[in-house]
N, C-alpha and C positions, 0 to 999 in steps of 0.2 A: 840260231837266233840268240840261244842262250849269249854265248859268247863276244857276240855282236852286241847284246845288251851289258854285258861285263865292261867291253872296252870303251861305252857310248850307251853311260847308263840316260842321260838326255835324251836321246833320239829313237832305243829300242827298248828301253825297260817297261815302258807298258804293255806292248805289243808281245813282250815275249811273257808276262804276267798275265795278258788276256789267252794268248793260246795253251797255257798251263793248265786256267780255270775251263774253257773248253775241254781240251785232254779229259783234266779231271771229270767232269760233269760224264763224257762219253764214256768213261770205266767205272761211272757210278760211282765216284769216290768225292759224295756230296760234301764233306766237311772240308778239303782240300780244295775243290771249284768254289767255295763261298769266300774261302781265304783268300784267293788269286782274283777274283773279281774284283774283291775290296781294294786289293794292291793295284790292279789296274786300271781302276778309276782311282785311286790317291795319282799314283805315279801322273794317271794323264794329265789331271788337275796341279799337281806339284811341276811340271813342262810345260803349262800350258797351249796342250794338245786339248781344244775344244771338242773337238770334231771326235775322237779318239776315246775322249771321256762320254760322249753320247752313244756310242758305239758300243762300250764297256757296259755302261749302264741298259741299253737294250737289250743286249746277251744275258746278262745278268737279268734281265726284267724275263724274260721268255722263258730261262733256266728255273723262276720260281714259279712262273704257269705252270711247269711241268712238275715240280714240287707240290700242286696243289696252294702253295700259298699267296694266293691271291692279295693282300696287304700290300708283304711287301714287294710284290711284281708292281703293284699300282704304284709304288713306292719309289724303285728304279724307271719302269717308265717313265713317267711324268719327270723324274730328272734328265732323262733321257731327250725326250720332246722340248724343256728349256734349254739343252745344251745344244741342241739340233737348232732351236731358233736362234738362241743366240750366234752360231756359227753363220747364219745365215740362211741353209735348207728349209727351206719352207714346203716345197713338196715332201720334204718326209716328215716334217711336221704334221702334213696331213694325214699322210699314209699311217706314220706312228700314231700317231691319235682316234683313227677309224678304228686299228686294231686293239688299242684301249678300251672303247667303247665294244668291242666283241669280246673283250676279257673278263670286263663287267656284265656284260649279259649271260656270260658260263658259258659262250662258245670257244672252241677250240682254236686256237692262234698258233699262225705258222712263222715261224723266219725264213 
């Protein structure tokens, strides 16, 4: 993907910046997953990849559940949930937003 994002930074460079910050998060290399997240929501947003930037930002919202830092989860969420509307999805609009509401109560949230 890397490569594919090199030759068709338009079409793959966020995708391959979101599975980076994933990676990262999964070898516990939290400062590196915070970095690649940010990139792949600029990148999806700089492409105008809606759908892609809501996606980015809910990874990123679940990634700071699991950091304990509840703010800015609430923070990526709820970007996440407008970029999901705006795209159109409105059932996961819901879905995203029931799980907000379990994030704020200090229950445990799954992806």
């Amino acid at each position: 993907l890397k490569i594919w994002a090199e030759s068709s930074r338009w079409t793959f460079e966020n995708k391959w910046y979101l599975l980076e910050a994933e990676e990262s998060y999964c070898k516990n290399d939290y400062d590196t997953a915070k970095f690649y997240y940010e990139k792949a929501i600029s990148s999806s947003r700089d492409h105008k990849f809606v759908h892609e930037e809501a996606l980015a930002c809910e990874l990123a919202g679940y990634f700071y559940v699991e950091l304990r830092d509840t703010e800015k989860a609430m923070e990526y969420f709820l970007l996440a949930h407008e970029k999901y509307h705006e795209w159109g999805a409105f059932g996961k609009c819901d879905s995203l937003f029931n799980k907000i509401i379990q994030s704020v109560k200090g229950r445990e949230v799954h992806h």
